[in-house]
N, C-alpha and C positions, 0 to 999 in steps of 0.2 A: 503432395509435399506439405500443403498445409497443416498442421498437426491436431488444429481445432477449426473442423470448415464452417461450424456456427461464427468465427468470429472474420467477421469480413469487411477485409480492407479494401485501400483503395488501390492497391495494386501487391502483388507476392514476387518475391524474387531470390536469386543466391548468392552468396559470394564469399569465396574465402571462406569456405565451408559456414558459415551463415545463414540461415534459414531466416529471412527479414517480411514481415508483414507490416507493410507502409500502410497508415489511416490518414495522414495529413495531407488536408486540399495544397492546392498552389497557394503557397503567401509570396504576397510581393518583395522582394528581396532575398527571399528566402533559399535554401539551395534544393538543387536537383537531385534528390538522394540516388533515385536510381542509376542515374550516367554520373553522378558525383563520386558515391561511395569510396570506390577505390583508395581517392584522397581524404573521404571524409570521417573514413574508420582509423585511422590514427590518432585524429582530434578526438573523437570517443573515447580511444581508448586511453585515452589522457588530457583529461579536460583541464579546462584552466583553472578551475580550482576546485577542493574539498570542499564539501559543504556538511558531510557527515561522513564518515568511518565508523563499523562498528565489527563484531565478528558475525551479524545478520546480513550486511547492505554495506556498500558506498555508494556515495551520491554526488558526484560532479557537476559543476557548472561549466557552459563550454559556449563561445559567441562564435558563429557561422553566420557569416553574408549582414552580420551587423544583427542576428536574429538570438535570443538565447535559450540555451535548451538544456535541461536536467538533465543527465545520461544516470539510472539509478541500475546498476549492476548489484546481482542477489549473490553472496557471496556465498549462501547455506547450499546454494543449488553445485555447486562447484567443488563442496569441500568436504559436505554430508552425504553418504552413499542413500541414505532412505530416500530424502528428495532427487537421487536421478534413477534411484529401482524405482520408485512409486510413477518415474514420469512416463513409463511405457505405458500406461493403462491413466493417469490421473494427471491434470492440471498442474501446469510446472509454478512458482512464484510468480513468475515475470507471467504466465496468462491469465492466474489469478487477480492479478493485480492490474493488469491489463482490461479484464471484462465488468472489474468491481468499477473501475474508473467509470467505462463507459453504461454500465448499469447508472449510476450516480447519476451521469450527462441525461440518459433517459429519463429521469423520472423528476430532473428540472431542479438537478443541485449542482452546486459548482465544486470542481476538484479539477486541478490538470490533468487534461485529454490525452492520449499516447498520440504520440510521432510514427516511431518506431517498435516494434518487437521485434528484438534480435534472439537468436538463438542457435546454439552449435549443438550436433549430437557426434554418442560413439561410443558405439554397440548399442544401435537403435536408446541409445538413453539421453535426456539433455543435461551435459554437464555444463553448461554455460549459458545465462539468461539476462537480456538486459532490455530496459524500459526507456526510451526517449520518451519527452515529453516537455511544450512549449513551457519555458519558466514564467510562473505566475507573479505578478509583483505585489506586495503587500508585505504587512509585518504578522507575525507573530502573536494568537491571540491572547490573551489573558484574563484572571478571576474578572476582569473588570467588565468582560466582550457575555459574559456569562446569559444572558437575556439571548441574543444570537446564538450564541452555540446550543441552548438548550432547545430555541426553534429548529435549530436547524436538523436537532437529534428527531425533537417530535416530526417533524414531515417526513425524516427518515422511516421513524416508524409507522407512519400512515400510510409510505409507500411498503411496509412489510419489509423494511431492510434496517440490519441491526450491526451497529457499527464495532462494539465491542473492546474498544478502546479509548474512549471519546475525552481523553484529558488538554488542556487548551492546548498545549503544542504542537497537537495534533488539527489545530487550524489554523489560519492567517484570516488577517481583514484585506481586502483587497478594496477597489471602487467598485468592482461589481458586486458587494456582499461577502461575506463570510465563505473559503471553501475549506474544504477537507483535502489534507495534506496523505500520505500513505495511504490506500482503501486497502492494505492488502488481510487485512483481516472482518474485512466490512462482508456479510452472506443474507441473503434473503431467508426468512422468515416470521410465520405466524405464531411464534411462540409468545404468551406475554411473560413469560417468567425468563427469555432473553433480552425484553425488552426493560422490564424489572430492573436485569443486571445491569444493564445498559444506563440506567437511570441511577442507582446504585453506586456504579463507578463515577458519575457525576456528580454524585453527592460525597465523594470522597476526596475529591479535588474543589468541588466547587459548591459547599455549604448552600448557599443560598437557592442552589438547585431545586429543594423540596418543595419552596414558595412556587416556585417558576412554575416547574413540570406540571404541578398539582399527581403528585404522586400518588395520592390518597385512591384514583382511581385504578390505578396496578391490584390494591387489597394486597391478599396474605401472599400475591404471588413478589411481592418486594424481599417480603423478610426471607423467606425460602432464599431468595438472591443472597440475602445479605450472610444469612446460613452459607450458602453452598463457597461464596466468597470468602468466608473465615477457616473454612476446610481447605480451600485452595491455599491460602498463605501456611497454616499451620504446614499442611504437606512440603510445602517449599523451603520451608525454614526447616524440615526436618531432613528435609534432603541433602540443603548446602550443609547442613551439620554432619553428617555421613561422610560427604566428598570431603569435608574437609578433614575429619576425621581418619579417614582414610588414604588422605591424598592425593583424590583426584581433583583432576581438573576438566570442569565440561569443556572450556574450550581450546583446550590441547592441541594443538594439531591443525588447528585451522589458519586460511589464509591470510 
């Protein structure tokens, strides 16, 4: 039943065609998801509040047992045919995002831990994906947190892991240090010309980056980045010119 048995929870179950992989210990207060469920997949599936909508992701906020917890539902998984063919054979969002987290946990950085993986299939495919996960409490990081986020990119890269989107919004300050907000695009590797990029995109948000990182030791694998990232925009700009052109719309059609 499990769909990925490297990832192992603290208990597997079903419900309501639901395929759910619990990670979360016992917290005091907290609820019984297993004998709870029943009652507690309606509060999921309608948290008390929005915290982000986009035509990628919704992310709710939802209080159980006085406890709070994120419920981040993958909208692309549910609405784009590629992500539920690719899911017979490949990593849905919500496991991707689920293993990136707990990769992160391993290697002694902080990002909200999963609760929950829920997921429905039909015709062996997952057309519906979604990530519990303890709400972390902190703000928001900013140009200002810049010193932290840029450590926190480098120990990423000394653990061989490259975040690939590393703009501040994408952290909070918390009391326990600096975490990472969404890993769903965060992948392991040795490459230094992703870590480059990586470095790159932080100097594009966060100037003062170049001082910090000491980027000088990347060499010519930076500028290659900054190459391959100027090719990436001009393609994108050349594509919304097309669609619009033309009159499409990429996200037509979705939920």
């Amino acid at each position: 039943m499990n769909r990925l048995p490297h990832i192992q929870g603290r208990d597997i179950f079903e419900f309501g065609g639901w395929q759910i992989i619990l990670f979360e210990d016992d917290i005091e207060g907290g609820p019984d998801w297993r004998r709870e469920f029943a009652t507690l997949l309606p509060r999921l599936n309608k948290p008390d509040a929005v915290l982000k909508h986009d035509h990628r992701s919704q992310v709710g906020l939802v209080h159980l047992n006085g406890v709070k917890y994120v419920v981040k539902s993958f909208i692309l998984q549910e609405s784009w045919w590629w992500f539920q063919l690719t899911s017979a054979r490949f990593p849905t969002l919500g496991e991707v995002a689920c293993q990136n987290a707990r990769l992160l946990a391993a290697n002694g950085l902080l990002t909200p831990q999963p609760v929950l993986l829920m997921q429905r299939t039909k015709n062996g495919l997952v057309n519906d994906c979604r990530l519990v996960y303890r709400y972390l409490e902190g703000r928001t990081a900013t140009n200002a947190d810049a010193a932290d986020i840029i450590d926190f990119i480098r120990r990423m890269h000394a653990a061989n892991l490259i975040h690939r989107d590393p703009h501040p919004n994408n952290f909070i300050k918390t009391d326990k240090g600096l975490a990472a907000l969404d890993p769903l695009r965060i992948r392991s590797s040795r490459s230094r010309y992703l870590k480059a990029y990586d470095v790159m995109l932080l100097e594009h948000d966060i100037p003062s980056a170049s001082d910090i990182y000491n980027r000088g030791r990347l060499g010519f694998q930076f500028y290659l980045a900054q190459l391959g990232h100027n090719s990436v925009r001009v393609y994108r700009r050349s594509k919304l010119r097309l669609r619009k052109i033309f009159g499409l719309n990429r996200h037509s059609g979705l939920k």
